[in-house]
MARVEX-638898 format. One record per residue: residue in three letters; z, y, x of N, C-alpha, C in turn. Coordinates in steps of 0.1 Angstrom, whole numbers, plus 5000, padded with zeros to 4 digits. Atoms other than C-alpha are relative to their C-alpha. Last residue first. Layout:
! MARVEX-638898
ALAZYXZYXZYX...
***
This chain:
! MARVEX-638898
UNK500549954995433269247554499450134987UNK500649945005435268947540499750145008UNK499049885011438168837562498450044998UNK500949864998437168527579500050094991UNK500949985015439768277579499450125004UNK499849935008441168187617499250034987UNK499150035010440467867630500450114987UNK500850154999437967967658500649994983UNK501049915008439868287666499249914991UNK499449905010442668057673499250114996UNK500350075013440467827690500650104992UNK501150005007439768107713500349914992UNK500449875007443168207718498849964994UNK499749965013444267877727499750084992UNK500650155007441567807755500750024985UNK501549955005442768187770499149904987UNK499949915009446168037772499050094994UNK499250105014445267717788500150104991UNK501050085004443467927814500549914984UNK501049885005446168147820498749944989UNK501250044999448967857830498650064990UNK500549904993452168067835498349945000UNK500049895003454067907813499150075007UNK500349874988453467537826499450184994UNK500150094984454267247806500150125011UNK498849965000454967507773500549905018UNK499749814996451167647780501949995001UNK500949994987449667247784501250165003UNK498750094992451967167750499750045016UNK498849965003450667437733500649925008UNK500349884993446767367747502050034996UNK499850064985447466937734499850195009UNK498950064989448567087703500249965014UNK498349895004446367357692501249935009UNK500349944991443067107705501150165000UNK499650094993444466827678500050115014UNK498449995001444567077653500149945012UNK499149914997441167217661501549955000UNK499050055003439366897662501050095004UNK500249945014435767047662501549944996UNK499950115016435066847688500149994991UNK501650025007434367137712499649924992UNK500649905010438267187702498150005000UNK500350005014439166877717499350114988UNK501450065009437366877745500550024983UNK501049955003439667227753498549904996UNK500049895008443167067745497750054997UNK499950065014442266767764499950094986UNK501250065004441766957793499649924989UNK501049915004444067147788499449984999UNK500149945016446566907782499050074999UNK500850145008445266767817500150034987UNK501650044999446067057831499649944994UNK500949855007449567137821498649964999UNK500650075009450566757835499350054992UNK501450024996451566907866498949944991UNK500949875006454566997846498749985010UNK500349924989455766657844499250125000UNK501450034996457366577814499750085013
***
């Protein structure tokens, strides 16, 4: 795949998650970060779903 293609995963990546379609916005951000390793933004996008998804530990 072409790695200019990072982007567009991300961008996909990050509607999806305003969508509330965490899995779909895991895959298209994993594939965006293995397109292009060094692409920050993609990697920031994952983290927050991944807080997003995480279970909430009692308090």
């Amino acid at each position: 795949m072409d790695p200019r293609l990072a982007r567009a995963f991300n961008n996909i990546g990050f509607c999806a998650g305003q969508l509330g379609k965490l899995d779909m916005a895991v895959a298209a951000l994993e594939t965006a970060i293995r397109l292009d390793p060094t692409n920050q933004v993609a990697k920031n996008n994952l983290a927050a779903i991944q807080r997003i998804d995480e279970p909430q530990r009692p308090e």
